[in-house]
N, C-alpha and C positions, 0 to 999 in steps of 0.2 A: 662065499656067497657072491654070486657075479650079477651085478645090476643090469636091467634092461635096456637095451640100443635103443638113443633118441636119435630118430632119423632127422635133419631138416626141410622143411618145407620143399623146399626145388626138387630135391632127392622123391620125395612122396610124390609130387607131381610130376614128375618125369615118370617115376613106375606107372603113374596110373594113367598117365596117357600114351605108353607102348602098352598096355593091357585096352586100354579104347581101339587103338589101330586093329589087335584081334592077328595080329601076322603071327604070333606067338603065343601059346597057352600060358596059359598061369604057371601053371608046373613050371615051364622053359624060365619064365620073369623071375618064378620066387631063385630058379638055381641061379639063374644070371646075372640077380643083382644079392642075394644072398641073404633072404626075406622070408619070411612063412607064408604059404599064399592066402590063408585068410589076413596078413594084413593087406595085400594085392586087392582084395575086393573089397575092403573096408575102405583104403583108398581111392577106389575107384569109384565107389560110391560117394564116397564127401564129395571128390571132384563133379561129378555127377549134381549131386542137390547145388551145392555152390556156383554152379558156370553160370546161372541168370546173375548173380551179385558182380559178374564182371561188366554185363552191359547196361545195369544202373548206375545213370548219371546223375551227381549230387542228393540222387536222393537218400540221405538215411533214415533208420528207425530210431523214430525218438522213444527213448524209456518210457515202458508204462508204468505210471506212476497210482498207486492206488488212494487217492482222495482221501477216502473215507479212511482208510487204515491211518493214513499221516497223520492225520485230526485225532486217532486214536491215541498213536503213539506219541505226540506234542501234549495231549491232556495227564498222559503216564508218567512223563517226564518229570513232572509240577512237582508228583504226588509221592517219589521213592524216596522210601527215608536212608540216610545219608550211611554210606557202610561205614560200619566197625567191625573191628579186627579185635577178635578173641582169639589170645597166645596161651597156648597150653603156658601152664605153671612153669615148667621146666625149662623152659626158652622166653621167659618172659623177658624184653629188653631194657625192664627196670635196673636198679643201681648194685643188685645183689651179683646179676651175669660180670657187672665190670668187676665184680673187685676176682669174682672167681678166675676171671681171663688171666686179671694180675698172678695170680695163683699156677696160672697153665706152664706146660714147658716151653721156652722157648722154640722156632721155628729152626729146622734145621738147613741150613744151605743145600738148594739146588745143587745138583754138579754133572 
């Protein structure tokens, strides 16, 4: 089973701004760099929505944070009662598993 090609950033933005200049079809892009050409338009597109984030100076988007919900979740926190762990019988890590281990065969050497 053969894993999917992660391209690098540069690589994606190079195809998609020779698919912007338009000298060349998509077809021609995806044989010439060796790409499907819907990832060419999916590419082209990110570039596309993203190019205003290149002429925002200092400014970012700060997290929206939702109020009410944190006041939700901080009142939650108070109130969960504390986990326990129920071991089937069989695997129980009381005193009965040690002595059974003692019982078990030895491990046999890597090689």
């Amino acid at each position: 089973m053969s894993k999917r090609k992660q391209h690098h950033p540069e690589f994606k933005a190079k195809v998609a701004l020779e698919a912007l200049k338009g000298e060349q079809t998509v077809s021609e892009l995806a044989s010439r760099f060796g790409v499907h050409p819907t990832m060419i338009d999916q590419w082209k597109r990110a570039l596309l929505e993203g190019a205003s984030g290149v002429f925002e100076r200092g400014i970012r988007k700060a997290p929206q944070v939702d109020e009410e919900q944190v006041k939700d979740l901080h009142a939650k926190t108070g109130s969960w009662p504390s986990p326990t762990i129920f071991w089937p019988e069989s695997s129980s890590p009381g005193p009965e598993s040690e002595a059974e281990d003692d019982r078990a065969e030895p491990a046999r050497p890597v090689r």
